[in-house]
N, C-alpha and C positions, 0 to 999 in steps of 0.2 A: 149284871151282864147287859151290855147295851141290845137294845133292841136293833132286830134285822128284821128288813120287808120279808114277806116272803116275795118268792120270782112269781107263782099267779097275780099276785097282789098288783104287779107294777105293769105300768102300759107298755107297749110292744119299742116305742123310741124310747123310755125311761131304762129298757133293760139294753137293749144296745150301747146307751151313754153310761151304764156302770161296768158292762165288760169291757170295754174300750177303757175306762181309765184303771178297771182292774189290771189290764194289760200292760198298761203303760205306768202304772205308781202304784202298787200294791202296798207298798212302804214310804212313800214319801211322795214327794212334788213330781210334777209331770217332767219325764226325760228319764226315769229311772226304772231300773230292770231290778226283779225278784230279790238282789242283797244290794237293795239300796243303792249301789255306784250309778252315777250317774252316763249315761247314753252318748255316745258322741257320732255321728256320720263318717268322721275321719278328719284329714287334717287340711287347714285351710291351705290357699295358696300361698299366703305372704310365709307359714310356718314349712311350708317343703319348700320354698327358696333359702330360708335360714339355713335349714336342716342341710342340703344340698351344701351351702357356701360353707357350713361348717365342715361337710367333711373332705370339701376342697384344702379347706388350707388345711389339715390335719395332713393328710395326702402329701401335702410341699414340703409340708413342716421333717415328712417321717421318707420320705423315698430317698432324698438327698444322705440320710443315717446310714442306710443301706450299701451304699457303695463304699469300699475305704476309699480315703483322702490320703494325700501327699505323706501325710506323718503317718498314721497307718502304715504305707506302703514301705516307708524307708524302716521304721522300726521291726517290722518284717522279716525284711533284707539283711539289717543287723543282729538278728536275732537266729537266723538261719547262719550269718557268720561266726557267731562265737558258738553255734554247734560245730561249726566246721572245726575251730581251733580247740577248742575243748574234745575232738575225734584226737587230732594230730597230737596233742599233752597225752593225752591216753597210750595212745601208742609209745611216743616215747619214755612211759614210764612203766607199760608192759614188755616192754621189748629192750632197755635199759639199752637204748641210742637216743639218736638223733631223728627228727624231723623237722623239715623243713615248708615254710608257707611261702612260695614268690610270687610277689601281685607284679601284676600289668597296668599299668594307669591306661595304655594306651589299647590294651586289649579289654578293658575293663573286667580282667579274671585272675582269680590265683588259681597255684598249684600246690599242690602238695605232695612234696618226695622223701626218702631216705636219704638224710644226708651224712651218714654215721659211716664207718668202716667195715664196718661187716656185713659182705655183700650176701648174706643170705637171708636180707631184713630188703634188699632193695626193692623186690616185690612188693606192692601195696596189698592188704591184704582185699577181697571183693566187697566192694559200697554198688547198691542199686543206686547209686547219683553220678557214677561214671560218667562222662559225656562221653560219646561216637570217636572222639579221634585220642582218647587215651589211650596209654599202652599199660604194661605192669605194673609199670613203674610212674605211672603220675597219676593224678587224680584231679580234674581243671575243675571249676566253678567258675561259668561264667554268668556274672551277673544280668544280660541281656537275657538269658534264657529260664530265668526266674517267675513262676507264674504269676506275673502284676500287670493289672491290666490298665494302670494310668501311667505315667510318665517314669520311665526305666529309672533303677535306682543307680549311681556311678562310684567307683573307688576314688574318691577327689585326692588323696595324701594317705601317704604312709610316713611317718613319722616319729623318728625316738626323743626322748626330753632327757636332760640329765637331772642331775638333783639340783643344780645351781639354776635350770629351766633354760638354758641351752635347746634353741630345736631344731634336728638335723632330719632332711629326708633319708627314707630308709625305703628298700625294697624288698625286705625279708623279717620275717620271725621266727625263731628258728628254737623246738623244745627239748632238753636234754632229759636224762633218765630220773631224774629228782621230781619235773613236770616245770620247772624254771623253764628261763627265757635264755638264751647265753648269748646273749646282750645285759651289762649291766646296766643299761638307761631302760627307766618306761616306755611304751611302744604305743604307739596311738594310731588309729585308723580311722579314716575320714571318711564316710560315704554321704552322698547327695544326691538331690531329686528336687527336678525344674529349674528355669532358669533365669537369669535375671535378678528381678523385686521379691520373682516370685520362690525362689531356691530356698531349699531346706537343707540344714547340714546337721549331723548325726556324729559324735565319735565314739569309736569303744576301745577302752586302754583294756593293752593287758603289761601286767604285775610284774616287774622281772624276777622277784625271788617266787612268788607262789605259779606265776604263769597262768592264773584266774584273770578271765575278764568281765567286763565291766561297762555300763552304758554310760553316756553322759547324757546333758540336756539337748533341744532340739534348740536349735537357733538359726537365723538368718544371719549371720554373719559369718563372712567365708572363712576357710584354717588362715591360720598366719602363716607367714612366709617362713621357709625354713632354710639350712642353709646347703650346698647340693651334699651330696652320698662322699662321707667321709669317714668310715668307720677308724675307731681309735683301736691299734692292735692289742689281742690282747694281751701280750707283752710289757705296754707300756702302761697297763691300768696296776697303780700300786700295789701289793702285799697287806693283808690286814693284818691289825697287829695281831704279835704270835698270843696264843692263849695258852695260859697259866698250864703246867702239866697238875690233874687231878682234877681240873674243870669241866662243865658239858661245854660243847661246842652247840651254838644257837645254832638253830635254823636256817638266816640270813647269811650269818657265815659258811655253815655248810654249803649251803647252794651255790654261793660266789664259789667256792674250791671248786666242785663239780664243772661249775661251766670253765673254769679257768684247765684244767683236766682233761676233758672232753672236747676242747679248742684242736 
């Protein structure tokens, strides 16, 4: 066992200088507290201007996160649309008519009515997204009154495609009791947001046999030009060929008879 003074033993400054570095290195070098870690005052100056500039830019880097951006805001917009149409397929396949979507370019809103013959479907039935100047019988959405709080989303094109890629403007999509389209071309919808260099455009097809829709990619390049509102009657859109008696009849074909039926 190492020898210790005793405290009589030592002179009256000799025991001051051993409590004093008792106090301060019990365990180690001077700066050091009773488990050894080492003592600090705090932190320099030059290290709280680091500290500070660091959590400056973290700040710039993360606030700008927090707002949504232009594509945000459109895919939003379109996403709250193909609830809308995906409502209007629902009903006409609970209620085995018609419904109808007619956009506005110029109003920037659709509607949505009964468009079937049996007028005790014309009622819509109650949606809490009504707007103030509907009546029973429509249902508006317009997109100006959409909760987004940067730069209003717009209906740029309403749009059908054939199979041959024909593309004709359209102002209506319209569901029959299958949940089809009765239009036999694809139907494409264009919405946008800002303008200029800086415009976003958005489409979401829907299906004309399933009446599902569907988003595409975002891109800056405007819709293509289409050619004006000529729907082909549907009289004049051919006959498929007949099927086999003892056959199933596909899907595709069933839905084509329906909308041809329900015309």
């Amino acid at each position: 066992m190492p020898y210790c003074e005793p405290n009589h033993l030592r002179s009256p400054r000799r025991r001051t200088d051993v409590r004093n570095a008792e106090r301060t290195a019990p365990f180690g070098g001077p700066g050091q507290n009773a488990t050894g870690i080492r003592i600090r005052a705090g932190l320099t100056l030059v290290e709280l201007l680091i500290t500070v500039t660091i959590i400056a830019i973290v700040a710039a880097l993360a606030i700008p996160s927090l707002e949504p951006g232009k594509s945000d805001t459109l895919v939003s917009a379109a996403q709250i649309m193909q609830s809308d149409l995906a409502y209007g397929r629902s009903l006409a396949i609970a209620h085995g008519t018609l419904y109808r979507f007619t956009f506005e370019l110029t109003g920037n809103r659709y509607v949505l009515t009964h468009a079937g013959t049996n007028a005790d479907f014309d009622d819509l039935p109650d949606h809490p997204y009504k707007s103030s100047g509907d009546t029973s019988r429509t249902q508006t959405t317009r997109l100006a009154d959409l909760p987004f709080t940067l730069d209003p989303v717009r209906i740029v094109a309403v749009q059908s495609i054939t199979s041959a890629g024909v593309i004709r403007s359209a102002d209506r999509i319209e569901f029959n009791s299958l949940g089809a389209t009765t239009s036999v071309d694809r139907s494409r919808i264009w919405l946008g947001v800002g303008t200029a260099a800086q415009a976003l455009y958005l489409p979401i097809d829907v299906d004309a046999v399933t009446g599902l829709t569907s988003l595409g990619g975002l891109t800056r390049t405007a819709p293509p030009a289409s050619a004006p509102i000529s729907p082909t009657p549907i009289d004049d859109v051919p006959d498929p060929a007949p099927i086999p008696l003892g056959t199933a009849e596909t899907w595709p074909a069933a839905a084509f008879r329906v909308r041809r039926a329900s015309a």
